[in-house]
C-alpha positions as CSV (number, residue, x, y, z in Angstrom):
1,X,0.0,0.0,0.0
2,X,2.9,2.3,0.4
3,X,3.9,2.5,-3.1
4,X,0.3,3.3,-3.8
5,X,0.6,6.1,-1.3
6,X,3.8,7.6,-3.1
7,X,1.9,7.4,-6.3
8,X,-0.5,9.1,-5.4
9,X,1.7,12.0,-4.0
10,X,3.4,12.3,-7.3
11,X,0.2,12.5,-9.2
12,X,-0.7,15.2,-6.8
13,X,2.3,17.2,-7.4
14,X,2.2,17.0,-11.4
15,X,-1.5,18.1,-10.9
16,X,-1.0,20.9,-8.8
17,X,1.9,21.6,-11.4
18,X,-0.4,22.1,-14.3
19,X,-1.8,25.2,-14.3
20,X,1.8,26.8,-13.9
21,X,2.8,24.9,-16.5
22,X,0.1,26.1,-18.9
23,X,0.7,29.8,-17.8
24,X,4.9,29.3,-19.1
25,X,3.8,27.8,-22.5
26,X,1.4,30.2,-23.1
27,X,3.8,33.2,-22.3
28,X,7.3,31.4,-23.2
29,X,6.9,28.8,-26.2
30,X,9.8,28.6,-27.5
31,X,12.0,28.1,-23.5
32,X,9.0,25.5,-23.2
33,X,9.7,23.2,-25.8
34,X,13.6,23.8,-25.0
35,X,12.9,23.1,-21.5
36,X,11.0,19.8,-22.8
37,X,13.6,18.4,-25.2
38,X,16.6,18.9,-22.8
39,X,14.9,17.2,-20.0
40,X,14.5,14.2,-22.4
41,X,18.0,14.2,-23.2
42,X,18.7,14.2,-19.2
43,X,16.4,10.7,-19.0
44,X,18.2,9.4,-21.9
45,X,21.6,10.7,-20.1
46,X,20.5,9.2,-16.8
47,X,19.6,5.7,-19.2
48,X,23.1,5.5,-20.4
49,X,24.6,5.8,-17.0
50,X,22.5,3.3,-16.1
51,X,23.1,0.2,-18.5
52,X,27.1,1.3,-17.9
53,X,26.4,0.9,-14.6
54,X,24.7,-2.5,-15.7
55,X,27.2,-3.3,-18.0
56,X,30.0,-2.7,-15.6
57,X,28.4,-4.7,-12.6
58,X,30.1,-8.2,-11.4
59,X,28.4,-11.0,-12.6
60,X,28.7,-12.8,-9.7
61,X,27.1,-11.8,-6.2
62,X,28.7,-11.5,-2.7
63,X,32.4,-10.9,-3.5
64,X,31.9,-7.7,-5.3
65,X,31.2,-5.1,-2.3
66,X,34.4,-2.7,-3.2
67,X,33.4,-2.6,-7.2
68,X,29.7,-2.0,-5.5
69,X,30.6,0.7,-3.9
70,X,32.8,2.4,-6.4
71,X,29.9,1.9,-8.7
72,X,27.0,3.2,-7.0
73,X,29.7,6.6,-6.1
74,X,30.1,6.7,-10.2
75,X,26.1,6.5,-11.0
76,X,25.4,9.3,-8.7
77,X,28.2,11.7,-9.5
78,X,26.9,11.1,-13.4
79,X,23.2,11.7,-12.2
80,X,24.3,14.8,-10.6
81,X,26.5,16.2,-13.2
82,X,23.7,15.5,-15.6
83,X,21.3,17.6,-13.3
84,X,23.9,20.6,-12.8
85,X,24.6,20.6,-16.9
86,X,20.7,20.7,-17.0
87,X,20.5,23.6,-14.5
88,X,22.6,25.5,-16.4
89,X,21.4,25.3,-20.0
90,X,17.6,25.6,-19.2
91,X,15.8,28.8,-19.4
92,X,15.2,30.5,-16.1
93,X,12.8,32.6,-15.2
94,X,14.1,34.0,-12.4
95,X,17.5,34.5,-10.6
96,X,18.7,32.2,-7.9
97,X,18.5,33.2,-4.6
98,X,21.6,35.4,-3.8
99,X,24.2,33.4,-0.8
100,X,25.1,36.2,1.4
């Protein structure tokens, strides 16, 4: 039932997401559909990291905790450079808060 409950939240969210959403392609086509084709190249980004990942694994269980560990620090430094490269190429709409 749990995963039913976190379903339910992220249907919520994208719902409650809409109406912004409709607002930015109406006023900003063009950073809209740039916004949508570079988030599609972040999933595919995040799907090639993911079968190297695969690809890289041992084949065998149990003995492999070091190469486990080496390989779950490279999938999330690739997932998170992916998401930084992505921060900086989409359109923003406004600044980001200043650090003081």
């Amino acid at each position: 039932m749990e995963g039913l409950g976190v379903l339910l939240v992220v249907v919520a969210a994208f719902v409650a997401s809409l109406p912004a959403l409709r607002e930015q392609w109406r006023t900003d086509r063009a950073g809209s559909i740039k916004t949508i084709w570079l988030f599609g190249l972040y999933c595919l980004y995040v799907g090639l990291g993911i079968v190297v990942v695969l690809l890289l694994a041992p084949k065998t269980g149990g003995a492999g905790g070091g190469k486990a560990l080496l390989l779950t620090g490279f999938i999330l430094g690739f997932i998170f450079y992916g998401a930084l490269t992505l921060m900086r190429v989409v359109p923003r709409y406004r600044e980001p808060p200043a650090r003081a």
